[in-house]
N, C-alpha and C positions, 0 to 999 in steps of 0.2 A: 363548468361549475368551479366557483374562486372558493378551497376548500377554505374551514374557518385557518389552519396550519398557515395557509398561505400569508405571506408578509402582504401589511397595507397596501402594497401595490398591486396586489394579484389582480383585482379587476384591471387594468392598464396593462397588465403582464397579459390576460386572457385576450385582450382585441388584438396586441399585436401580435400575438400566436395565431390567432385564428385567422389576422392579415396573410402572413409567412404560409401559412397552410394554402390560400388562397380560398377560405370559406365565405362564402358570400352570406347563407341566410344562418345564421346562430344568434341564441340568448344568451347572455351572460346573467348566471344566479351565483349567489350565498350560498353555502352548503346550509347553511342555515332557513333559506329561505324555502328547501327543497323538501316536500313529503314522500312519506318510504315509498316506493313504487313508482314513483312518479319517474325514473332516469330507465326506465326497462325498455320500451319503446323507442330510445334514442342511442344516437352515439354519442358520448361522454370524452368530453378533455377537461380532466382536472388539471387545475393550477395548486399544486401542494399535495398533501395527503389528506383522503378525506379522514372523519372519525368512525365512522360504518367502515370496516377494512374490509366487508363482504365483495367490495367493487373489486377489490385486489387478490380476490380470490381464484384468479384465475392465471396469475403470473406466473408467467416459466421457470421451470425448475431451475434453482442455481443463481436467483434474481433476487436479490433482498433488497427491500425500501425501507425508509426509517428517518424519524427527526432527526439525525446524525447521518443519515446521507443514505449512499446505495453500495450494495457490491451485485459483483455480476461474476460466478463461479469464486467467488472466494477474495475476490480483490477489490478492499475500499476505495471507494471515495467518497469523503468529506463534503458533509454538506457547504461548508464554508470556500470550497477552493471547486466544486465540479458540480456542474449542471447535469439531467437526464431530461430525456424524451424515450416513452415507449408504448407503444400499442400493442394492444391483445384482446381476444376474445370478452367481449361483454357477461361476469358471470352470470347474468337473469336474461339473458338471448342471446344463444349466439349468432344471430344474423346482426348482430350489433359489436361495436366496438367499443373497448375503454383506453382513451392515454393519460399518461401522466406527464405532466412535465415539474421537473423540479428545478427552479429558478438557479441554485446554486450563490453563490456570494451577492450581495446586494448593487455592489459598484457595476457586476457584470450580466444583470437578469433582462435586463431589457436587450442588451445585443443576443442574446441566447435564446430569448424568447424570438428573434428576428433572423435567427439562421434558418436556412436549409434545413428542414426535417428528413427529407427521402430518401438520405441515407438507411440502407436497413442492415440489422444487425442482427442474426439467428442467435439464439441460443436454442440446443437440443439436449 
């Protein structure tokens, strides 16, 4: 889902993420174009922040998102200079997943939508 947050590129951002991941069958929607209920049943890759922050209700402690960027135990980074990717539990099923990816500065969203995701990173 290309939240509405997400900069005019987001759909462009979402294929070559879901390239990177290696997803063969996904839709790309509008957070817009999405009715309530409707993402329960699925696993979910946001491009940006949605507006519903119910989806992010499930982020690990010590993990902050925000239009000004993210911190992870207390240490920013700016949305203007650092990209995120992260996965967690779906909060309406947990047999399901939510990620986010947050583009980070515009000159550099499309290489970063193009890395490697499988790095993992705990946070407890």
């Amino acid at each position: 889902m290309v939240c509405a947050q997400a900069s005019g590129g987001g759909g462009r951002l979402a294929e070559i993420l879901a390239r990177s991941l290696g997803i063969r069958n996904y839709t790309i929607a509008a957070e817009n174009d999405i009715g309530p209920g409707s993402l329960d049943d699925r696993d979910v890759i946001l491009v940006g922040l949605p507006r519903d922050r119910k989806l992010l209700s499930t982020v690990p402690p010590g993990l902050h998102l925000g239009e000004s960027g993210f911190s992870l135990e207390g240490t920013m980074a700016p949305a203007d200079a650092d990209s995120f990717f992260g996965v967690w539990t779906h909060a309406n099923n947990p047999m399901r997943i939510v990620a986010v990816f947050l583009p980070g500065p515009p000159a550099a969203a499309e290489s970063a939508a193009a890395q490697d995701h499988h790095t993992a990173v705990s946070v407890t």
